[in-house]
N, C-alpha and C positions, 0 to 999 in steps of 0.2 A: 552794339546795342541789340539786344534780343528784341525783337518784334512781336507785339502783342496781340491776340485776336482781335477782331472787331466785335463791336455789341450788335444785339442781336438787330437786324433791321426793322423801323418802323416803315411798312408796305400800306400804302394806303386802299380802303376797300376795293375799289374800281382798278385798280392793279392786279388783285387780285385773280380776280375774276377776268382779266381782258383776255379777248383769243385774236389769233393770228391773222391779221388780213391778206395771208399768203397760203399757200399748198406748200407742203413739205415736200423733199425728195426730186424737186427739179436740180439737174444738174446746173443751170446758171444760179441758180438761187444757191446753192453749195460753195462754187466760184465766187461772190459776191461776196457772198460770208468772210469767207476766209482772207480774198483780197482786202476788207473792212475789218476785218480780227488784225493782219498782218500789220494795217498800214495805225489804227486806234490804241490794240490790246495786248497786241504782244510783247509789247517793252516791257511792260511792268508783268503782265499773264503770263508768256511765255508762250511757245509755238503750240505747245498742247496744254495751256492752260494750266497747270500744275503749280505756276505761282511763281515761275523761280526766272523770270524775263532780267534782264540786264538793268531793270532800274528798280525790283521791287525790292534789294535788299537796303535800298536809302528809303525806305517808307519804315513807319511806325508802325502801322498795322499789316498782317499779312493779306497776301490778296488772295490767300485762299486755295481750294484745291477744283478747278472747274469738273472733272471725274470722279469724285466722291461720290457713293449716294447722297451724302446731306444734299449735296447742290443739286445733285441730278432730282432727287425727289422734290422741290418746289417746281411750284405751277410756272406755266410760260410767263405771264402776266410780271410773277414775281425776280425775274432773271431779267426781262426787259427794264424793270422801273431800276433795278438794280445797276443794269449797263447805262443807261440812259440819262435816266434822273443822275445818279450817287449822290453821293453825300462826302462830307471829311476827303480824306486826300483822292478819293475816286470821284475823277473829277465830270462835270454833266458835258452830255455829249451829244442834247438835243443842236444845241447849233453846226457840232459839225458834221452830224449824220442828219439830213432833214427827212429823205424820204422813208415814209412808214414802210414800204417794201423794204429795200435796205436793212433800216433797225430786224426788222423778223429774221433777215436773211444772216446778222448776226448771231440772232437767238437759237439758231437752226444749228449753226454751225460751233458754237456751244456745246449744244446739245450733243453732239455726238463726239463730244470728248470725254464720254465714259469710259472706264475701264472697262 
C-alpha cells in the first residue's frame, strides 16, 4: 500500500509564534535530544529523520522528510506543536515527554537534520 501525504497542518496561533525556553548549541541539550529522538522518533523518523524508521512503512501517511527545506523552513513553534501535540497516526507525546527543556532539546535536535 502506497503511502499518502498528510494534509496540510492546522498549527494553532500561539504555536506559531512560541520561542524556545532553552539556549541552542549546549552540548547536553544536543545529547538529550538525540537520546529523546532515539528512544520516541526514531522507529517510525528514522536515525536522521528521513522517514524511513522500521515502523513507518505500516503507517498510511508518510512521516515525512525532517531535512527538507519544507520542514526546515517552518518556525520552531511549528515543529514543537507538530512533535508534541500530533494528530492521526502521530501520536501526542505531551505525557511522555513532560519537561518543556527536554520537548526544545528535541526540537534542536531536529533541527539539525538538514541536508
Amino acid at each position: 500500500m502506497a503511502q499518502k501525504a498528510g494534509a496540510a497542518w492546522n498549527i494553532p496561533a500561539n504555536y506559531k509564534t512560541m520561542k524556545s525556553t532553552i539556549k541552542a548549541g549546549d552540548a547536553s541539550i544536543n545529547s538529550t535530544g538525540k537520546e529523546l529522538f532515539n528512544k520516541h522518533c526514531k522507529s517510525c523518523h528514522g536515525a536522521k529523520g528521513l522517514g524511513d524508521g522500521p515502523k513507518a512503512a505500516s503507517l498510511k501517511t508518510s512521516t515525512g522528510d525532517f531535512s527538507s527545506a519544507t520542514f526546515q523552513g517552518q518556525a520552531d513553534g511549528v515543529i514543537y506543536y507538530q512533535s508534541f501535540v500530533g494528530r492521526d497516526e502521530m501520536p501526542n507525546f505531551e505525557k511522555k515527554i513532560l519537561d518543556e527543556a527536554d520537548r526544545w532539546a528535541v526540537v534542536y535536535y531536529i533541527r539539525g537534520m538538514k541536508k
